[in-house]
C-alpha positions in Angstrom: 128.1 20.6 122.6 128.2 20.2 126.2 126.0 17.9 128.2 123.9 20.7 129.6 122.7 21.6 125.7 122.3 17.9 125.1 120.4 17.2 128.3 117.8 20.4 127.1 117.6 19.2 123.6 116.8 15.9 124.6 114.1 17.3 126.6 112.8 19.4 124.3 112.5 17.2 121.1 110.7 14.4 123.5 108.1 17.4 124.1 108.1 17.9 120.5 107.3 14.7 119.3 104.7 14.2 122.5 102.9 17.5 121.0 102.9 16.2 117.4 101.7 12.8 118.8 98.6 14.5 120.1 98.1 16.6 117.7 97.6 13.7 115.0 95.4 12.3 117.3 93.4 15.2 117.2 93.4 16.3 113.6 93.7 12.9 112.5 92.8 9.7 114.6 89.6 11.6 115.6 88.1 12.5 112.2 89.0 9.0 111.0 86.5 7.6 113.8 84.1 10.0 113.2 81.5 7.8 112.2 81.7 5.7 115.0 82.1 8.8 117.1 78.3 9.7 116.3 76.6 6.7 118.2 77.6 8.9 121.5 75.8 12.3 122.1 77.7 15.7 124.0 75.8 18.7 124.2 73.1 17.4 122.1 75.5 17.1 118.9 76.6 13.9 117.8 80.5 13.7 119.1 81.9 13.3 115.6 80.4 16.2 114.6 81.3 18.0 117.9 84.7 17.1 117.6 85.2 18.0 114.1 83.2 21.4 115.0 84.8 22.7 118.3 86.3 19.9 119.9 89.7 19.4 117.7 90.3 23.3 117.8 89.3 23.6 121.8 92.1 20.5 122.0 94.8 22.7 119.8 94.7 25.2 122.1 95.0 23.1 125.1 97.7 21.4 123.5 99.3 24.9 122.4 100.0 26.3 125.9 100.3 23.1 127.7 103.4 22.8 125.2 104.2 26.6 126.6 104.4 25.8 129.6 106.3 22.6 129.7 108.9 24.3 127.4 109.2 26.7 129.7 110.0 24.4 133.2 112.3 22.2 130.7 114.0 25.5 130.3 114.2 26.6 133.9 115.3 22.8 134.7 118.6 23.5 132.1 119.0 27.1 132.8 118.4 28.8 129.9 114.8 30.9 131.1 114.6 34.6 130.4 114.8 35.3 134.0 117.6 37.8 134.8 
């Protein structure tokens, strides 16, 4: 392989791990505290209960196209964007 595949792989599989690192935390970490998590109000809902309602899912799909959109400048930084 040349250096320019291994320079975007290495990219992209730090950005993978990063993205799987937050979304443990998420689906995870967050749930496991949940108890804890209560003590603190949002909206009027206990936080545990907010984040294991809407929170974790509202954070996926942060996570989702924040992922997107770094893959795509780590792709335009190595040269392999769909741009023609």
């Amino acid at each position: 392989m040349s250096s320019k595949y291994e320079a975007h792989w290495k990219d992209t599989s730090s950005l993978t791990m990063i993205t799987l690192l937050l979304w443990f935390f998420f689906s995870i970490v967050v749930h496991a505290f949940g108890s804890s998590l209560n003590s603190i109000s949002f909206l009027g809902f206990p936080l545990g209960y907010y984040m294991a309602a809407q929170g974790s899912l509202l954070a996926f799909v942060i996570i989702i196209f924040w992922s997107a959109g770094r893959q795509e400048k780590i792709d335009e930084k190595h040269g392999f964007d769909e741009k023609e």
